[in-house]
FIPALO-240303 format. One record per residue (C-alpha): residue in three letters; chain; x, y negated, z negated. Coordinates in nm, 2 decimals. Example, Ala and Ser with C-alpha at 12.3 -4.5 7.8 and 13.67 -1.06 7.14 Angstrom:
FIPALO-240303
TORTI  aa ch      u      v      w
TORTI ala  A   1.23   0.45  -0.78
TORTI ser  A   1.37   0.11  -0.71
This chain:
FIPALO-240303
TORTI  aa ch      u      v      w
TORTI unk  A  -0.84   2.87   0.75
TORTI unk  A  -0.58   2.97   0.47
TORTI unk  A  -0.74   3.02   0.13
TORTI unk  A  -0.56   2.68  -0.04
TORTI unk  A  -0.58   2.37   0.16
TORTI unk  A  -0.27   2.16   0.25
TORTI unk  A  -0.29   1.78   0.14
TORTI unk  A  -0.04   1.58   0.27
TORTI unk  A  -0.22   1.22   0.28
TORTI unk  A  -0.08   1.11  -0.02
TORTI unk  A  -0.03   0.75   0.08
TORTI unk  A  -0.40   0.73   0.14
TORTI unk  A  -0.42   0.83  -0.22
TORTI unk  A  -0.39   1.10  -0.48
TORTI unk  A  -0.54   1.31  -0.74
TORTI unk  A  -0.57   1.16  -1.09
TORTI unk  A  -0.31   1.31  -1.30
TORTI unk  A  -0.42   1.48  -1.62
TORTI unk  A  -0.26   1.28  -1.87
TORTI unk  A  -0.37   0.96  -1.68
TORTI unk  A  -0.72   1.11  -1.75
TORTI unk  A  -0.69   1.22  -2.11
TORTI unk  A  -0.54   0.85  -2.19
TORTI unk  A  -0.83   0.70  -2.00
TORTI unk  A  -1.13   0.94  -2.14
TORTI unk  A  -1.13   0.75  -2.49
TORTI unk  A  -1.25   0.43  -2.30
TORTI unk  A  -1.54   0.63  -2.16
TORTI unk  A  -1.66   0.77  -2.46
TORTI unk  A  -1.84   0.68  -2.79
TORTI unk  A  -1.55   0.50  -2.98
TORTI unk  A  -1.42   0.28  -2.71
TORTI unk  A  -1.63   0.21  -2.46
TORTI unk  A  -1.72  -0.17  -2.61
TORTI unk  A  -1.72  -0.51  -2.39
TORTI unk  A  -1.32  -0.63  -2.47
TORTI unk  A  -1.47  -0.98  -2.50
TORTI unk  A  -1.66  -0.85  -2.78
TORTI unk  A  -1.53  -0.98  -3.15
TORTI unk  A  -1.71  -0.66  -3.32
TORTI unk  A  -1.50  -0.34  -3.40
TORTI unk  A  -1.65  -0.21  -3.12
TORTI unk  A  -1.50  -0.48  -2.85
TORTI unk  A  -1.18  -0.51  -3.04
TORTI unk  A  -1.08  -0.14  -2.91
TORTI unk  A  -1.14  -0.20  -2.62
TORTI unk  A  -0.95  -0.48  -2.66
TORTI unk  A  -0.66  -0.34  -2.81
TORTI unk  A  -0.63  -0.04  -2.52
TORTI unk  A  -0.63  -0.31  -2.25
TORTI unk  A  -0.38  -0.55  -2.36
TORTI unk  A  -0.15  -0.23  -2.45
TORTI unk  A  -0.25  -0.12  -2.00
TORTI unk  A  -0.12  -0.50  -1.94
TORTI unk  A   0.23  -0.37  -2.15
TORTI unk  A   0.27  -0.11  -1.98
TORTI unk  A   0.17  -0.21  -1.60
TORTI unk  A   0.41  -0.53  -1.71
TORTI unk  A   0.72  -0.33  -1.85
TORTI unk  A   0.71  -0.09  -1.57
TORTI unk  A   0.73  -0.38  -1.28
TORTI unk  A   0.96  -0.61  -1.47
TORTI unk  A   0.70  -0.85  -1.56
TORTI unk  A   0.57  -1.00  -1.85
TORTI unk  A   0.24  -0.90  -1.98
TORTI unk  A  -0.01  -1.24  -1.92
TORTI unk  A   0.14  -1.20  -1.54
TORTI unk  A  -0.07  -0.90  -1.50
TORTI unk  A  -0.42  -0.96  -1.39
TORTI unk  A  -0.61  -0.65  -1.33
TORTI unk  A  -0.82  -0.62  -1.02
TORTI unk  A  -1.07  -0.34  -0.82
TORTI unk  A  -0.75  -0.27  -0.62
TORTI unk  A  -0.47  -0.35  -0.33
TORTI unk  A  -0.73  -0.51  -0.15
TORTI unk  A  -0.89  -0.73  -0.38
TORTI unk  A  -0.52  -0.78  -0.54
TORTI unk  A  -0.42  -0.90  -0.15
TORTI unk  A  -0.70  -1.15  -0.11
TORTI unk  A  -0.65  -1.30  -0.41
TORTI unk  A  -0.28  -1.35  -0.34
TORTI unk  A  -0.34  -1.49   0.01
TORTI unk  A  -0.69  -1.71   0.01
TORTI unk  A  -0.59  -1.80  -0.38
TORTI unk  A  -0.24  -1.89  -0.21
TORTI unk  A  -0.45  -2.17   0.08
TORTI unk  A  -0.70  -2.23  -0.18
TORTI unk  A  -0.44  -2.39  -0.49
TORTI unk  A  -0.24  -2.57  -0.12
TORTI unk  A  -0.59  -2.70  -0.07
TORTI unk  A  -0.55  -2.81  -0.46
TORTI unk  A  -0.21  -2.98  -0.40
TORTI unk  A  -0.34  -3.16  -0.06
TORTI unk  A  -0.10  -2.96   0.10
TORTI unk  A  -0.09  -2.72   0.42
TORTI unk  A  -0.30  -2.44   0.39
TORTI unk  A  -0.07  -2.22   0.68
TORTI unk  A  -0.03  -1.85   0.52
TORTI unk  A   0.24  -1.60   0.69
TORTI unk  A   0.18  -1.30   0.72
TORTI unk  A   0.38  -1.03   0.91
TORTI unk  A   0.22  -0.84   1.21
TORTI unk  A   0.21  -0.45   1.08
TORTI unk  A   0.03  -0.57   0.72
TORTI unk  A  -0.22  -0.41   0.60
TORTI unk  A  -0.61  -0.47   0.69
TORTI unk  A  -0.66  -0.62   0.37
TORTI unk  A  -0.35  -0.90   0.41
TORTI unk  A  -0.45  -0.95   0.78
TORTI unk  A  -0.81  -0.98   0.67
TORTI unk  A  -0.72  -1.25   0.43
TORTI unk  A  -0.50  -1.42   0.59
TORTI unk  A  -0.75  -1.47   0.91
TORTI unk  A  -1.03  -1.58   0.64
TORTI unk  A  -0.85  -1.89   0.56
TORTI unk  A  -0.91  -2.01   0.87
TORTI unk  A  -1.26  -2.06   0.80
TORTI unk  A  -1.16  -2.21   0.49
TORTI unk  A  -1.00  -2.49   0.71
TORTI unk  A  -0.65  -2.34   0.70
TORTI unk  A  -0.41  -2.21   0.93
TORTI unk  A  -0.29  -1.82   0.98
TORTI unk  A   0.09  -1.77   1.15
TORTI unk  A   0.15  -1.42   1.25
TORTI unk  A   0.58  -1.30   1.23
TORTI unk  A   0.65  -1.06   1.46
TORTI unk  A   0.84  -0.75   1.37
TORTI unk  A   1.09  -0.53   1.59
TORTI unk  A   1.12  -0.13   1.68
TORTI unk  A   1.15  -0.05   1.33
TORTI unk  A   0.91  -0.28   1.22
TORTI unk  A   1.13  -0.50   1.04
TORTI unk  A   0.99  -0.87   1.01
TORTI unk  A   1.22  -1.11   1.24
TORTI unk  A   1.36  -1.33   0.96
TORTI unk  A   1.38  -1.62   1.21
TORTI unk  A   0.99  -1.63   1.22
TORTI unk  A   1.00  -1.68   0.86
TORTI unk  A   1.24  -1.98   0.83
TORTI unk  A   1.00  -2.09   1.14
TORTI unk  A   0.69  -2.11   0.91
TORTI unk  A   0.87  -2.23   0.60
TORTI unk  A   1.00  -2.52   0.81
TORTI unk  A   0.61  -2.57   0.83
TORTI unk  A   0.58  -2.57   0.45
TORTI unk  A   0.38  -2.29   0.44
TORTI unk  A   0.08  -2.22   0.16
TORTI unk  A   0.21  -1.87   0.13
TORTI unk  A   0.44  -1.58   0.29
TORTI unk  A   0.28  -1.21   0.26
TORTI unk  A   0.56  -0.93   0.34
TORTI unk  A   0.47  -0.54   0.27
TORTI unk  A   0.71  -0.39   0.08
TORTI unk  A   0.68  -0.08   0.26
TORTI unk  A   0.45   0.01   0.53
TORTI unk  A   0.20   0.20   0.45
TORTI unk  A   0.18   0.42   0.79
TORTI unk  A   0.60   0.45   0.91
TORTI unk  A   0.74   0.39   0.57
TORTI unk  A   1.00   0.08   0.70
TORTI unk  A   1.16  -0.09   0.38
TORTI unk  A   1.10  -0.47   0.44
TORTI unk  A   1.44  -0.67   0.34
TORTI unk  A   1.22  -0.80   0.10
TORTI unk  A   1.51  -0.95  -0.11
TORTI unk  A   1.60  -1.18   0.18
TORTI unk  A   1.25  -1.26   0.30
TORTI unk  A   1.19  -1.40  -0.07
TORTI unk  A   1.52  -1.56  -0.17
TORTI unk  A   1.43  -1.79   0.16
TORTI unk  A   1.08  -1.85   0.05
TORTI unk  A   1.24  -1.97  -0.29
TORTI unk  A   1.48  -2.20  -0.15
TORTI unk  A   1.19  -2.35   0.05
TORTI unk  A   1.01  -2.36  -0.31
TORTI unk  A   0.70  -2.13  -0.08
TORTI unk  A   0.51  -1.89  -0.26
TORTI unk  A   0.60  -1.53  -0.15
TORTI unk  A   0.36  -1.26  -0.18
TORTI unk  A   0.42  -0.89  -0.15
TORTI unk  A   0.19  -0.60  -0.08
TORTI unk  A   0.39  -0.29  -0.31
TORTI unk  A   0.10  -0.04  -0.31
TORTI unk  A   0.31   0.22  -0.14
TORTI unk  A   0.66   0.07  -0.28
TORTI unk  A   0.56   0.12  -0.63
TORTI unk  A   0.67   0.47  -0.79
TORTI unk  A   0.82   0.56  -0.48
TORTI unk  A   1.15   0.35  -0.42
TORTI unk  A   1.34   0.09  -0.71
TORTI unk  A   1.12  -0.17  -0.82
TORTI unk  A   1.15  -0.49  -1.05
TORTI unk  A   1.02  -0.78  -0.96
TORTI unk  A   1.33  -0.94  -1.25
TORTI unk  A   1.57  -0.85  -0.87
TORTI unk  A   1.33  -1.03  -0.66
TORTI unk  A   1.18  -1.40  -0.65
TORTI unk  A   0.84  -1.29  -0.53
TORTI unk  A   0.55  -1.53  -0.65
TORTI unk  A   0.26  -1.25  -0.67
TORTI unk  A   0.30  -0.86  -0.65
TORTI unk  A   0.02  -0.60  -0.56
TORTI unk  A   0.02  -0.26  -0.67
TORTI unk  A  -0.27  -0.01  -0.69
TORTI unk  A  -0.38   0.25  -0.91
TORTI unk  A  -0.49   0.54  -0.70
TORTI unk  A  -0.19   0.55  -0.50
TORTI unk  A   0.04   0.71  -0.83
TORTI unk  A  -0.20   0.90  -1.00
TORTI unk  A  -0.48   0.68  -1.15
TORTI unk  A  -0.81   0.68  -1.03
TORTI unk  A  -0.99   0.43  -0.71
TORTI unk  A  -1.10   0.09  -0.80
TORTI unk  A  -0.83  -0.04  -1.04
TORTI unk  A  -0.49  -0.22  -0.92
TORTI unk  A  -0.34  -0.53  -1.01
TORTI unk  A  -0.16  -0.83  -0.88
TORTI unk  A   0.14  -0.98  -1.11
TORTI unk  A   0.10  -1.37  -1.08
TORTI unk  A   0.43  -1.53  -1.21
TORTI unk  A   0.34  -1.88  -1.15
TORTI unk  A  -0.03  -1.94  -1.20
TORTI unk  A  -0.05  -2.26  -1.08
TORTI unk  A   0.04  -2.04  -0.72
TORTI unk  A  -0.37  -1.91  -0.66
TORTI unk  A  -0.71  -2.02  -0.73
TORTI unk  A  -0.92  -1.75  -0.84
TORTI unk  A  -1.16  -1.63  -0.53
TORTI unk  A  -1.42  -1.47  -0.79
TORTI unk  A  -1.63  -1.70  -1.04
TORTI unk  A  -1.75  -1.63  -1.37
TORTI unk  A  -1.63  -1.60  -1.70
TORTI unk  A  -1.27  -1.69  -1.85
TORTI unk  A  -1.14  -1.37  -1.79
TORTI unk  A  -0.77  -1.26  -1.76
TORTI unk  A  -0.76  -1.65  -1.74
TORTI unk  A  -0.99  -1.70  -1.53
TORTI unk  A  -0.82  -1.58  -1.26
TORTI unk  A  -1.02  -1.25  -1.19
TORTI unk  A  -1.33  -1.30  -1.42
TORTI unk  A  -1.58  -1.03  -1.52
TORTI unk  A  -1.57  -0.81  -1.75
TORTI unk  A  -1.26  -0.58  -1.76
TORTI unk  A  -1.22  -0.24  -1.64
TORTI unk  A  -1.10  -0.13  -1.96
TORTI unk  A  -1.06   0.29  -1.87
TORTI unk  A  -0.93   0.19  -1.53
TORTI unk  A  -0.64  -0.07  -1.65
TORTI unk  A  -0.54   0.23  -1.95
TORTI unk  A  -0.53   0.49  -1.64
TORTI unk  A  -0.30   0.22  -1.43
TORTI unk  A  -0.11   0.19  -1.79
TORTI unk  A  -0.06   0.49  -1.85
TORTI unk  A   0.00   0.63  -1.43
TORTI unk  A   0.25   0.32  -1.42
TORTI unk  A   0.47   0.49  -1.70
TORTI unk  A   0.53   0.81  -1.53
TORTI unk  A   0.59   0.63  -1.20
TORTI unk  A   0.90   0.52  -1.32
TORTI unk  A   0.98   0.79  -1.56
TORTI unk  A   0.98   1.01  -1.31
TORTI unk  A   1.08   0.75  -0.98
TORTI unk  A   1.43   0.84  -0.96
TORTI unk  A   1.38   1.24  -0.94
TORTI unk  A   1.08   1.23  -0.75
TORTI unk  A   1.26   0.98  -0.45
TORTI unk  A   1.49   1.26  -0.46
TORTI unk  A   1.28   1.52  -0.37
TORTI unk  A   1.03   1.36  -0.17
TORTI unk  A   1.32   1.25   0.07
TORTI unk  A   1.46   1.61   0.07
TORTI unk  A   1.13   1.73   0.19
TORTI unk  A   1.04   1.45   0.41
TORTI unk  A   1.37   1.46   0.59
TORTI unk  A   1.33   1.88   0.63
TORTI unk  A   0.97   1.83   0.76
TORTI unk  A   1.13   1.59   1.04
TORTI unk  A   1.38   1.87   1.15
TORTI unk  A   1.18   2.13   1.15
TORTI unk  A   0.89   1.97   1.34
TORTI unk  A   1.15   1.85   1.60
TORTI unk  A   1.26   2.17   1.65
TORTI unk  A   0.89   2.27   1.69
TORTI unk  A   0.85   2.02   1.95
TORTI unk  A   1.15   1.86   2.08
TORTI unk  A   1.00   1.54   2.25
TORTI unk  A   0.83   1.38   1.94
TORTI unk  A   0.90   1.05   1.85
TORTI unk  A   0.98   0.96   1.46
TORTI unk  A   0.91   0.63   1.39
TORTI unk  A   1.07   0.38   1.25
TORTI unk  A   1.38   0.60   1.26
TORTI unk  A   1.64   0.39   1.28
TORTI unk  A   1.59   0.16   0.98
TORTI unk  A   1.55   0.24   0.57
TORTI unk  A   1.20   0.43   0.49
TORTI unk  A   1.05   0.52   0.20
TORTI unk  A   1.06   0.86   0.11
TORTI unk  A   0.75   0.99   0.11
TORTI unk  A   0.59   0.87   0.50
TORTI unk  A   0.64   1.07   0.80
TORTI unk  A   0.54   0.87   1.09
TORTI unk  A   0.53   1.10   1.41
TORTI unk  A   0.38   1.03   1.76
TORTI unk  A   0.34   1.32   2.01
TORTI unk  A   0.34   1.26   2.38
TORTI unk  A   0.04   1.39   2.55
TORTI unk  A  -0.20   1.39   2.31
TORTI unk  A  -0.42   1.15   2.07
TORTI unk  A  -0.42   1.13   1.73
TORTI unk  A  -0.77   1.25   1.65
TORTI unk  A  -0.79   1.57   1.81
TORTI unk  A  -0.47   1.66   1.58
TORTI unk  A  -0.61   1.54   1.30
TORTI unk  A  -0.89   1.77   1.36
TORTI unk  A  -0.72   2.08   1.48
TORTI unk  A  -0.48   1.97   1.18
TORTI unk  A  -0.78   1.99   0.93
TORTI unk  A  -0.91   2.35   1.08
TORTI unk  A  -0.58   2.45   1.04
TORTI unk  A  -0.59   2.37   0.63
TORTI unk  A  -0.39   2.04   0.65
TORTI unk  A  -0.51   1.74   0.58
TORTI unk  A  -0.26   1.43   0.73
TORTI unk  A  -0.37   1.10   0.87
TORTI unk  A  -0.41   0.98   1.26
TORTI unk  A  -0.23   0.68   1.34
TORTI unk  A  -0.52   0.54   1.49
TORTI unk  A  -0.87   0.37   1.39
TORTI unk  A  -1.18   0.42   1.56
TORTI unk  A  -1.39   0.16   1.58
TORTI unk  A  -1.71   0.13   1.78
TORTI unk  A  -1.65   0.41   1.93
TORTI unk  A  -1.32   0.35   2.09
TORTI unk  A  -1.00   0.48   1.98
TORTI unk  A  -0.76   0.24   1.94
TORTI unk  A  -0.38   0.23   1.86
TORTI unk  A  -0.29   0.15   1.53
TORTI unk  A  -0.20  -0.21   1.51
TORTI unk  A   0.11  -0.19   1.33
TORTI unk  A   0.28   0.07   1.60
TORTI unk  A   0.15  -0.16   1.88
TORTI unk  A   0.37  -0.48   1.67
TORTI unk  A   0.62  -0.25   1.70
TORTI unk  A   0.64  -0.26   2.07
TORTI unk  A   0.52   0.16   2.10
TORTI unk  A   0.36   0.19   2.41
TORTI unk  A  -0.03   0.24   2.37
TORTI unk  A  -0.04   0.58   2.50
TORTI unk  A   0.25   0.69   2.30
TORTI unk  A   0.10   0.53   1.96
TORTI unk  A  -0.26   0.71   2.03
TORTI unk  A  -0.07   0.97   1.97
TORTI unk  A   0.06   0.94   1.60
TORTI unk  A   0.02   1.11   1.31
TORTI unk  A   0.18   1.04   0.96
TORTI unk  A   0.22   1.29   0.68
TORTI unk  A   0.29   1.18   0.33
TORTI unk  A   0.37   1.36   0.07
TORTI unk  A   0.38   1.29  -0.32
TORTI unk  A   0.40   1.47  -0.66
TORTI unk  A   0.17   1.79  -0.62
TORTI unk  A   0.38   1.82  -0.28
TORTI unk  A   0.57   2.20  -0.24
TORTI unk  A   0.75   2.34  -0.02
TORTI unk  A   0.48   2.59   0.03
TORTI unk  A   0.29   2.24   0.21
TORTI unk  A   0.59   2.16   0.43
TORTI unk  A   0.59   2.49   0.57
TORTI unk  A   0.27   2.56   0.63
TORTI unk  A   0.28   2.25   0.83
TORTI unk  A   0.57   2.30   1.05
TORTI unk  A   0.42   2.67   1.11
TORTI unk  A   0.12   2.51   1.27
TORTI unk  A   0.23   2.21   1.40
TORTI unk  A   0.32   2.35   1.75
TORTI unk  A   0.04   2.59   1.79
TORTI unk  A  -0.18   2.27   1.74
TORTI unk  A   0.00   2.02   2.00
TORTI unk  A  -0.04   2.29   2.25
TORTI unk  A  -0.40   2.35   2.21
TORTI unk  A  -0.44   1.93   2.21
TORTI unk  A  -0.22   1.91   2.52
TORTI unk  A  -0.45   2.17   2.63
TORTI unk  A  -0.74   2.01   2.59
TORTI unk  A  -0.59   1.66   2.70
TORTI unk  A  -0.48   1.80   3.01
TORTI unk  A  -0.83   1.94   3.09
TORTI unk  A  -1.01   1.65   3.02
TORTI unk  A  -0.76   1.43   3.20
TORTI unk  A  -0.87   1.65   3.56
């Protein structure tokens, strides 16, 4: 195993950056650390350091500061956007049908099948090759007068750019609340949400730079969700408890350099993204890229290999030094495609066989070449193996 691992799994998340950390150590310490709901000196630093994190978070997304509400993460962001979505229908006596498309996250999915034992109704859209949302599926459901529509910016395993401007100037017109997931959008391609009519926005800390547990979801109409969590009259009662202040002056502060540095970064992260996908097609000529044919984010590499499954390369990838992520899930023992290549209409034997690779700001090109110098040595010994098993 070389001496310096290789990390390119940066859309399952990153390392906190240092001056996310030294803005967020005060908050941890002796001068800082009160409750925020505190009226003592104490609680009113606290105080002032989180309403500054809502600033920032807000002025980097386009939004206004009392639209941020500060959350564990995506996937507490995503379930309150959905089930807060059926729950405020439920409020209005109206439908509670949620949309949401077929290569979502876990978290949207999750949600979106929960309000069914609320007494509501999911509707999945379908997607095609790319994984592009069928836009006829949404009018469909907004025909239906649906509680909510939940679109990923970008997918988090192939990358595919959702024409998210379209998807929520029709949920507008239908005067429908549109929801979308930005986690992996967010630092990584342009983003206001002053260019797009999108009700509620989630975006998560430990994805650009800031540490697990803190994200946030930008409500712009609150009469859109009912809060999901009870408690206190926190961030308006919307997401009460008390505040993660460190966490929220870490998203703050990792929010600012996402766009600072967006525009340079997309740059670069393309470059090497689009290098890695010639090289490792010259390494092995009958791999697939996914989503090839349609706009991607710059910084996900979604590969599938014929004749082989995703976690033996993910293994021989991590004795190898390089940690990338299988494109499948096991789950009670069985290895199963990933759902959103299956939506996509990728055979099941071809998707067991996917890996993505994503790269982000500690990426060099020292990591892309150490990965296309052992990405054929490993295929062949998984084809190998596969082929001895499959006797």
């Amino acid at each position: 195993m070389p001496s310096t691992p290789v990390y390119l799994d940066y859309a399952a998340t990153t390392p906190v950056r240092p001056e996310v950390l030294e803005a967020m150590l005060p908050y941890l310490g002796q001068a800082t650390f009160g409750n925020p709901s505190s009226a003592h000196r104490f609680g009113r630093a606290a105080r002032a350091g989180f309403e500054q994190a809502k600033r920032q978070v807000a002025a980097a997304v386009g939004a206004e500061p009392n639209q941020v509400v500060f959350t564990s993460g995506g996937t507490e962001a995503d379930n309150l956007a959905i089930i807060g979505a059926a729950l405020a229908a439920r409020e209005r006596k109206e439908p509670m049908l949620v949309a949401v498309a077929a290569t979502e996250h876990k978290a949207v999915l999750a949600a979106a099948h929960a309000v069914k034992h609320l007494g509501g109704e999911e509707a999945i859209l379908p997607v095609d090759r790319n994984g592009i949302v069928d836009l006829a599926a949404v009018d469909q459901v907004l025909e239906r007068r649906a509680a909510a529509v939940s679109v990923m910016w970008v997918n988090n395993e192939t990358g595919t750019v959702q024409p998210v401007e379209a998807i929520a100037a029709r949920c507008q017109a239908a005067g429908v609340c549109f929801h979308t997931d930005a986690v992996q959008a967010f630092g990584k391609i342009p983003f206001s949400v002053l260019d797009l009519p999108c009700t509620l926005v989630t975006i998560s800390g430990h994805k650009i730079g800031a540490p697990k547990g803190i994200g946030a979801l930008i409500i712009r109409d609150r009469k859109a969700v009912e809060a999901i969590i009870h408690g206190g009259g926190q961030q308006f009662g919307l997401r009460p408890g008390t505040e993660n202040v460190a966490g929220a002056v870490a998203l703050g502060r990792a929010a600012e350099l996402a766009v600072a540095e967006l525009d340079a970064q997309a740059v670069r992260l393309g470059e090497l993204r689009d290098q890695l996908t010639r090289r490792l097609r010259e390494g092995i000529s009958d791999i697939v890229i996914n989503a090839e044919d349609t706009r991607r984010a710059p910084h996900i590499l979604s590969v599938t290999v014929p004749g082989t499954d995703s976690e033996a390369l993910l293994m021989h990838f991590d004795l190898a030094g390089i940690a990338v992520s299988a494109g499948s899930a096991c789950t009670t023992g069985a290895v199963e495609p990933s759902h959103v290549l299956t939506a996509m209409g990728i055979p099941r034997e071809l998707a067991l066989g996917a890996i993505r690779f994503s790269l982000g700001h500690e990426t060099t090109q020292a990591d892309v070449d150490r990965a296309v110098e052992v990405f054929p040595t490993v295929v062949a010994k998984v084809r190998k193996l596969s082929g001895v098993l499959g006797r």
